[in-house]
Every structure is written in structure tokens, then in C-alpha cells.
VOGU-3710 file (C-alpha; in Angstrom, 3 decimals, decimal comma):
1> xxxxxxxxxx> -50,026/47,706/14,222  -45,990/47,056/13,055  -46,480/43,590/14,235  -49,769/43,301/11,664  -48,251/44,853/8,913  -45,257/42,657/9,176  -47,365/39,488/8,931  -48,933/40,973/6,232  -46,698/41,885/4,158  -44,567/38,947/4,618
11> xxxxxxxxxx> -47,625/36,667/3,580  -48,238/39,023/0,174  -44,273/38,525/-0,452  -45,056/34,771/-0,132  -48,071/34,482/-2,041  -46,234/36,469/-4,543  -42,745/34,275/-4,646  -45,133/31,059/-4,835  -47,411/32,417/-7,595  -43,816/33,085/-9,891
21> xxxxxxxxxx> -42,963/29,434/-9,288  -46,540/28,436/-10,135  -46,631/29,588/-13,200  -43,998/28,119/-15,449  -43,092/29,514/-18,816  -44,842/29,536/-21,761  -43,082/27,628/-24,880  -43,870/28,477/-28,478  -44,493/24,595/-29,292  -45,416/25,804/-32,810
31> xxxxxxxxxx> -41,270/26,216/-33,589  -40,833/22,970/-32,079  -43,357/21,155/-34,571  -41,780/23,441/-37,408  -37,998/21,748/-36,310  -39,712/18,569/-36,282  -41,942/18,775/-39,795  -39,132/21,218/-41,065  -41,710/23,626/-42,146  -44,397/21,594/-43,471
41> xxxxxxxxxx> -47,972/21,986/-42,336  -50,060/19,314/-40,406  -52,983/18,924/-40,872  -55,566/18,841/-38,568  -57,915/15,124/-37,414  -56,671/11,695/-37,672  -55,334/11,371/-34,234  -57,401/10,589/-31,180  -56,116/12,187/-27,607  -57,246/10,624/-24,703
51> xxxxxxxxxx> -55,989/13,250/-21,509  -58,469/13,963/-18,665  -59,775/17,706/-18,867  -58,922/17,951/-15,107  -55,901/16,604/-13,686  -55,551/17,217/-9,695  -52,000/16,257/-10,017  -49,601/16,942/-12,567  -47,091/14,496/-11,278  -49,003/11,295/-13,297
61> xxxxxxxxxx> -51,648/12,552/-15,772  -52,699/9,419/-18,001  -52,274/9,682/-21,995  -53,333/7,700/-24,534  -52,623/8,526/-28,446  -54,112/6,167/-31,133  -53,715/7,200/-34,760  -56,165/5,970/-37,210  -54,095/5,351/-40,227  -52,911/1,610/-41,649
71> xxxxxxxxxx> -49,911/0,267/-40,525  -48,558/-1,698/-43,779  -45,092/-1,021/-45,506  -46,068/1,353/-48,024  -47,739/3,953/-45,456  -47,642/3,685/-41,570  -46,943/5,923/-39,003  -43,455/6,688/-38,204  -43,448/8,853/-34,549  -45,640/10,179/-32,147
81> xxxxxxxxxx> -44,109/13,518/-30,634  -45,899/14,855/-27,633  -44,762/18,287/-26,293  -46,633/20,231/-23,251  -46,315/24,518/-24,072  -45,578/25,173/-19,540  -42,975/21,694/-19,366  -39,750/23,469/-18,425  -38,971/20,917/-21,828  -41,784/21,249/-23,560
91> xxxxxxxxxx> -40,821/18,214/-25,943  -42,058/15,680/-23,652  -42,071/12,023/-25,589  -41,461/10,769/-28,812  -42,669/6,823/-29,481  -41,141/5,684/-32,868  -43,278/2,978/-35,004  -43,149/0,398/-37,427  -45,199/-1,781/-40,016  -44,383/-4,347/-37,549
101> xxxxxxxxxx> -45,897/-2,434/-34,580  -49,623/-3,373/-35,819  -51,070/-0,151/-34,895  -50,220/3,158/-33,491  -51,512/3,247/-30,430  -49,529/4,142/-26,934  -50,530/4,727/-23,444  -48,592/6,342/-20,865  -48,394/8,785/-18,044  -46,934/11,902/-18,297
111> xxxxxxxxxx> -45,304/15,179/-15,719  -47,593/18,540/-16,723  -46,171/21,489/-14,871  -49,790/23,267/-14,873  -52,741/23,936/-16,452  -51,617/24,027/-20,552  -52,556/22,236/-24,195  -50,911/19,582/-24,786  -49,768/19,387/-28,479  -49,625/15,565/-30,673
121> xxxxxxxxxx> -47,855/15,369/-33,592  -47,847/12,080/-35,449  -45,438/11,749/-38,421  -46,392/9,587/-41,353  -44,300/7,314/-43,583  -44,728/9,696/-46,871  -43,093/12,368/-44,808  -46,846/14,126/-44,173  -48,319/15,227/-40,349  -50,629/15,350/-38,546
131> xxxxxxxxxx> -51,749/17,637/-35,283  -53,993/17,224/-32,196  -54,238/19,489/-29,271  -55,690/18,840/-26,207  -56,211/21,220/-22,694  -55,878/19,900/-19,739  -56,171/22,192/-16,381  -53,845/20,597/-13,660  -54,368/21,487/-10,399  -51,271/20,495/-8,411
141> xxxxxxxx> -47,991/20,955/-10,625  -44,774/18,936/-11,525  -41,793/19,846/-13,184  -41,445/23,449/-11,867  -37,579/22,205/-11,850  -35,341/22,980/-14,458  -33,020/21,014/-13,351  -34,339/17,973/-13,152
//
């Protein structure tokens, strides 16, 4: 029976120590898109999210942002910033645009750390934003390093 209850208990104490790393921390990405929009409000629609509901590995989960507003001098988009609420740096991407850039439209794989929303803000030329967010549940997770 000590033999058993050794096995056991190291196997909880393992399940335990692997659930902590599991589950990364949760950032308030709302005070990030407050720094970024310094206090204005988004608002909501105008931005199309492309980001598979189920990711089996968060190492390479495709993105795709397109933002449905005209690209001429007068009023384009400026940035795209893309920040993930369980990244161990939740600000994950910004893409800067131009009038010259046609349309604002990018496509790209990102690192989730787990199941999470991921949050898009897209920053417009007369200093107005918009917001998207998308959940995605990831089954295998990346980024559980803070170091990296």
C-alpha cells in the first residue's frame, strides 16, 4: 500500500505542476487597447477575422485580418494591432499601413499559448477605431515561456 500511495500521489503532484503551466495568465487586453486608442472607444464591425475556432496546435494558428474601409489619402487605415488575453505578451503584432498599401488586408500565423479571444484593433487615419474579437480554443499550447 506505501508503494501505491507513492505513485499516486506523485502522479496528482504532476498533474497538478503541469495543469499551473497549462494555464497561462490572463491579461486585461482592454488597458492595452486603452494605451493604444488613449481612451477612446472603438467601435464595434468593420473588420473581418479569419482564425480557426479550433486550433490543435498553438505553435502556428493561421490569421487573416481584412478591414473594409478605403484606402485613399484622406481616410485609410493606419495599424492593425493584434493582442491574445493568455500570450505571456499579450500584444502580439502590429502591421502599419498606407494609402499606398491598396488595402488592409494581412495574413499571417501566429503563437497562442491556449485556448483565449483574440482581440483586433484597427486604427484609422482620422484617429477613430475599430474592434473585433475572435475565440479560438487551442489544444496544444505555445508560448508558456516568458522568456522567450
Amino acid at each position: 500500500m506505501r508503494r501505491r500511495g507513492f505513485l499516486l500521489a506523485g502522479a496528482l503532484a504532476a498533474t497538478q505542476l503541469a495543469r499551473a503551466q497549462v494555464a497561462p495568465a490572463l491579461h486585461d487586453v482592454r488597458a492595452l487597447v486603452r494605451e493604444v486608442t488613449g481612451g477612446a472607444q472603438p467601435q464595434s464591425g468593420g473588420i473581418e477575422v479569419e482564425l480557426p475556432q479550433i486550433a490543435e496546435n498553438g505553435h502556428s494558428v493561421p490569421l487573416r485580418i481584412r478591414v473594409a474601409h478605403p484606402m485613399t489619402t484622406a481616410s485609410h487605415v493606419r495599424a492593425v494591432h493584434v493582442f491574445a488575453e493568455r500570450n505571456p505578451r499579450p500584444r502580439i503584432a502590429t502591421f502599419h499601413f498606407s494609402p499606398g498599401s491598396g488595402r488592409a488586408e494581412v495574413a499571417t500565423r501566429v503563437r497562442l499559448a491556449g485556448t483565449q479571444k483574440v482581440t483586433v484593433l484597427a486604427e484609422l487615419s482620422d484617429r477613430t477605431f475599430r474592434v473585433a474579437e475572435v475565440s479560438v480554443l487551442v489544444t496544444t499550447g505555445a508560448c508558456l515561456d516568458d522568456s522567450l
